[in-house]
C-alpha positions as CSV (number, residue, x, y, z in Angstrom):
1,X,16.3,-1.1,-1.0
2,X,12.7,0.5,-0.2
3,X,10.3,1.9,-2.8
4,X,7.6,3.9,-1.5
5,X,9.6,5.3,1.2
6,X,7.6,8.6,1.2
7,X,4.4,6.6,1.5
8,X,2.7,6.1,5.2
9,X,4.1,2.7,5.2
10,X,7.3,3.5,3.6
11,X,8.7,5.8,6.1
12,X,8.0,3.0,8.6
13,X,9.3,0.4,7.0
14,X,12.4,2.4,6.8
15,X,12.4,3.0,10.0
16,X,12.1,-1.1,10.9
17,X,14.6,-2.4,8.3
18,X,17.6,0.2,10.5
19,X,16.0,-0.9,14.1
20,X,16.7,-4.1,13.1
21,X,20.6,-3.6,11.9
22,X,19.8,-3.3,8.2
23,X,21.7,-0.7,5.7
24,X,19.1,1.0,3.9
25,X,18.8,2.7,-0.1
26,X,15.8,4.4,-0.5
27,X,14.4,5.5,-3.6
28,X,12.6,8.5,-3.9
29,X,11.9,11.3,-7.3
30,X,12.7,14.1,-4.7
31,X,14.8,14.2,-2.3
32,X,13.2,16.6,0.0
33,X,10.3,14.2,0.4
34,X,12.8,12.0,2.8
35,X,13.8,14.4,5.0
36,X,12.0,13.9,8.0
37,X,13.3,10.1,8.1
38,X,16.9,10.9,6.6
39,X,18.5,9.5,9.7
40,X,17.2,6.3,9.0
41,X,18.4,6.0,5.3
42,X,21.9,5.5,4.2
43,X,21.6,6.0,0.8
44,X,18.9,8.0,-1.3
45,X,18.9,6.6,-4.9
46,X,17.3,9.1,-7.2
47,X,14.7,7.5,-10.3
48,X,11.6,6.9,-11.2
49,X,10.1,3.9,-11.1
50,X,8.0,4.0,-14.1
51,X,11.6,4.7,-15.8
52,X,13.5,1.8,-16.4
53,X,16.4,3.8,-17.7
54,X,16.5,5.7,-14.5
55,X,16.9,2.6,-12.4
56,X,20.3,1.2,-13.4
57,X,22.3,0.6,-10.1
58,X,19.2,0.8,-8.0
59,X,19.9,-2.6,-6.8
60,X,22.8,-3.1,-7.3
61,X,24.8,-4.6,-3.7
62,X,20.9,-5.3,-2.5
63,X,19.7,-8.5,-1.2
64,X,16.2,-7.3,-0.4
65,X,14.0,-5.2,-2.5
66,X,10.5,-3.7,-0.5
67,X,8.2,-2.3,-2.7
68,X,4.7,-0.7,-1.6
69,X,4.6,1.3,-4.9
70,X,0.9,1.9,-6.8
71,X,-1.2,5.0,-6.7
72,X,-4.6,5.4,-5.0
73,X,-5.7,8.4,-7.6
74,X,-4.4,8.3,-11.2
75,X,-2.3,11.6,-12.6
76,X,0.2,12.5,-14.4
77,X,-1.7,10.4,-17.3
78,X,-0.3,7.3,-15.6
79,X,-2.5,4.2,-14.8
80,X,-3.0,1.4,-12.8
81,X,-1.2,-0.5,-14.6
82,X,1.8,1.8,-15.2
83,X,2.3,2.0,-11.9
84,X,1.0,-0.8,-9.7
85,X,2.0,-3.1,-12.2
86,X,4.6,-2.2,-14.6
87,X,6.5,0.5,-12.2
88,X,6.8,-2.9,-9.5
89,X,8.2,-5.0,-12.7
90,X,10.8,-2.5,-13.7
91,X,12.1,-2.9,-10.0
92,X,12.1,-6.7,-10.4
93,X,13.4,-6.7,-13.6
94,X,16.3,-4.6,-11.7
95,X,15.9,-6.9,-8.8
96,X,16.8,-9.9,-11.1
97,X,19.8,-8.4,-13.2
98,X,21.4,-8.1,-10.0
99,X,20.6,-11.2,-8.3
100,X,19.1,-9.9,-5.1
101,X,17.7,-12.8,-3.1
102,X,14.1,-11.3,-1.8
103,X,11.6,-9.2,-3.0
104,X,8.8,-7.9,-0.4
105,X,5.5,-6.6,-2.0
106,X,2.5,-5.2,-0.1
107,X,-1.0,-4.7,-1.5
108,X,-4.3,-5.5,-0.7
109,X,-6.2,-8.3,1.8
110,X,-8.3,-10.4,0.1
111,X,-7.4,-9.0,-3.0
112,X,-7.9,-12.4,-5.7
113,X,-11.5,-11.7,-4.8
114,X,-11.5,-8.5,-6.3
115,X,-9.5,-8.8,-9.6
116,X,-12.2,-7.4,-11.4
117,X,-11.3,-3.6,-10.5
118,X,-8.4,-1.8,-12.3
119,X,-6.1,-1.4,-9.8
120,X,-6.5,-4.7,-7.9
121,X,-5.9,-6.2,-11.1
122,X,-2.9,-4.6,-11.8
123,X,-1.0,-5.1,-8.3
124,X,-1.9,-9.0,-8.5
125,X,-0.4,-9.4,-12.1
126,X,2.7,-7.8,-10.4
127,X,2.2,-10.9,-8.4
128,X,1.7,-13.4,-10.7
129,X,5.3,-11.9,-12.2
130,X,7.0,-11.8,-8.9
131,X,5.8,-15.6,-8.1
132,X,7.4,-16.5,-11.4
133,X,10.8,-15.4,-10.7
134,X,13.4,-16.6,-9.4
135,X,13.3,-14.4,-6.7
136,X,12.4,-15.2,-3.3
137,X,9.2,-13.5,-3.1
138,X,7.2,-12.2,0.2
139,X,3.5,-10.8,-0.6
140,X,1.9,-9.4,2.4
141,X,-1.9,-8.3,2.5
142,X,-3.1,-5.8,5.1
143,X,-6.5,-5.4,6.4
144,X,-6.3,-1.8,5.5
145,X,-4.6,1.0,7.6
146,X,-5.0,3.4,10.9
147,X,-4.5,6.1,8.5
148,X,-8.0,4.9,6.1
149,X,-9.9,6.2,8.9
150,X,-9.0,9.5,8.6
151,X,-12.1,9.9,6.5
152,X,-14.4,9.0,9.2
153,X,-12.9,11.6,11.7
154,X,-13.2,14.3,8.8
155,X,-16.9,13.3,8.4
156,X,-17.4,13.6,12.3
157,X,-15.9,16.9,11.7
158,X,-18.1,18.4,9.2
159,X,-21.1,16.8,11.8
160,X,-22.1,14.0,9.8
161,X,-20.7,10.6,8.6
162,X,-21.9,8.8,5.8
163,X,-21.6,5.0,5.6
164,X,-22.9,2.1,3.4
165,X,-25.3,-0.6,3.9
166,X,-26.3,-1.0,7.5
167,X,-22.8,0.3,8.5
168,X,-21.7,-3.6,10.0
169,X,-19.1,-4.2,7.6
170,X,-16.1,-5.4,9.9
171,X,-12.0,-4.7,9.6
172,X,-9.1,-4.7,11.6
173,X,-6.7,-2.1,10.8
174,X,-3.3,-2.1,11.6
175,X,-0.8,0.8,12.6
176,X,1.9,1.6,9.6
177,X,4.5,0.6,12.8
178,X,2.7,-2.4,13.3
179,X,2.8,-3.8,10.0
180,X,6.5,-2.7,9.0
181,X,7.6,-5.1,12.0
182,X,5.4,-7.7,10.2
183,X,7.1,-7.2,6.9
184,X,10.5,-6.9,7.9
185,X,10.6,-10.1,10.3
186,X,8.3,-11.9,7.1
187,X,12.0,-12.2,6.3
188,X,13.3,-15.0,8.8
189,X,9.6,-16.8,8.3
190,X,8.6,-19.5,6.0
191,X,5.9,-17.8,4.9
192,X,5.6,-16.5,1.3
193,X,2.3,-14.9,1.9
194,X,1.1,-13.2,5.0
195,X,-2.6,-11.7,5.8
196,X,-2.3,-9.0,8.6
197,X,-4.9,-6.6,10.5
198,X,-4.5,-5.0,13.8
199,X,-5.9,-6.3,17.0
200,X,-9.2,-4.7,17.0
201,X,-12.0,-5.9,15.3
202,X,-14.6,-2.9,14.3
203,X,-17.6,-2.2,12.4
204,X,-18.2,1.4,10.7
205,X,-21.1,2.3,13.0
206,X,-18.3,1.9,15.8
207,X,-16.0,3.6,14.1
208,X,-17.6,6.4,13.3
209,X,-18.8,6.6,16.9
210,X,-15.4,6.8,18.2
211,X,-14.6,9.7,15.7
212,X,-17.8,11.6,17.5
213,X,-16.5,10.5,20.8
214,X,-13.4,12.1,20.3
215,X,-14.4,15.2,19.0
216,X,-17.1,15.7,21.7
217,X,-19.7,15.7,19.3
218,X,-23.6,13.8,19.1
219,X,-23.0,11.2,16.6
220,X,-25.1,11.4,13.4
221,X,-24.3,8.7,11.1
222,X,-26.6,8.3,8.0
223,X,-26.7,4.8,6.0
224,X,-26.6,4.8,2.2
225,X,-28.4,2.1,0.2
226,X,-25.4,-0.3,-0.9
227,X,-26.7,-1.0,-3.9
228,X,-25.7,2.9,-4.5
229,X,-21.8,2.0,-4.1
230,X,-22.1,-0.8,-6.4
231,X,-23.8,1.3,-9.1
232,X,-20.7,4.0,-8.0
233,X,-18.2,1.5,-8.4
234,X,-19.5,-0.1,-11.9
235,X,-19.5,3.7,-13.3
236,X,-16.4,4.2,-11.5
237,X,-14.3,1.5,-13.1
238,X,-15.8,1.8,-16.3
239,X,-15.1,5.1,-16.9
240,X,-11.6,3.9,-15.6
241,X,-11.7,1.2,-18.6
242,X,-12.3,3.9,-21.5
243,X,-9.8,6.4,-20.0
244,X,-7.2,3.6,-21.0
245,X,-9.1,3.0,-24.3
């Protein structure tokens, strides 16, 4: 059963779970949202996953649970921890009652080190649950993305990207196809936690670079002081913190 099937990961882990001979249930609030992978899901289970009531049956004849559920921009009056947290319990909680035997959940690399924002916080409490089960749990923690870097090649666009500190902070993201073979086969390994990036190691000044490469463009990258996305961040979460008040 996959939750977060109409997410850029989802729709590839679908994808992976029938290469590899699996049946699959998806669950999804709207159909329509599934279409262009419908030939890859057996069953479409409709709920909502900050509804318990909604999920009875939802794993029901499952032994695997995927979840990538959470929500990069609160709405709908929801929060961080509605979602990325108590949303992913309601599925375990399901999960449980009907003894499925593994539970796959994907979040953030590196993420212990950044508990102190909101919705880090609430996807590793979902952890801490999940590890206390008795649930054969599988956390895996990508280095971000292909599709994060978007952002850079819609900067390039406009003629100008913007990028903190001296622009040499390194990642390695990974393909959405990439890491659904990653978290499918995390199945037949020993490994209850798995950190995962792509093959290529880059820097922001080189990835921003490529963006002006492939639009044809002179590259103008400007650097912004990072003690200016710290001060960003602070505001950021704090405002965050009386929202919930």
């Amino acid at each position: 059963m996959v939750a977060g099937a109409t997410g850029y990961l989802g729709k590839y882990v679908v994808q992976e779970f029938k290469k590899q001979g699996y049946w699959v249930r998806a669950i999804t609030r709207n159909s329509e949202k599934l279409t262009s992978i419908r030939g890859f899901i057996d069953e479409i289970f409709i709920g909502e996953v900050t509804k318990p009531d909604s999920l009875q049956g939802v794993c029901k004849d499952i032994d695997v649970v995927f979840s990538s559920i959470g929500i990069t921009k609160q709405k709908d009056g929801l929060t961080y921890r509605d979602v990325d947290y108590q949303a992913n319990k309601n599925l375990l909680n399901a999960a449980i009652k009907e003894n499925v035997k593994q539970f796959i959940y994907v979040l953030v690399f590196n993420a212990r080190k950044l508990r102190q924002l909101k919705i880090v916080e609430a996807k590793e409490l979902f952890v801490d649950e999940l590890k206390k089960s008795n649930i054969e749990s599988i956390v895996i923690r990508p280095n971000g993305f292909f599709s994060d870097m978007t952002e850079f090649f819609n900067m390039a666009k406009k003629g100008r990207v913007y990028v903190f500190g001296d622009g040499n902070y390194r990642g390695n993201p990974i393909h959405g196809a990439d890491l659904a073979k990653v978290c499918v086969d995390s199945l037949t390994s020993n490994d209850q936690e798995i950190n995962v990036g792509g093959p290529d190691l880059l820097n922001q000044n080189e990835i921003a670079q490529m963006a002006f490469d492939v639009l044809n463009k002179k590259p103008k990258i400007t650097h912004i002081p990072d003690w200016l996305r710290k001060l960003s961040l602070f505001l950021y979460t704090s405002r965050k913190a009386l929202d919930c008040f």
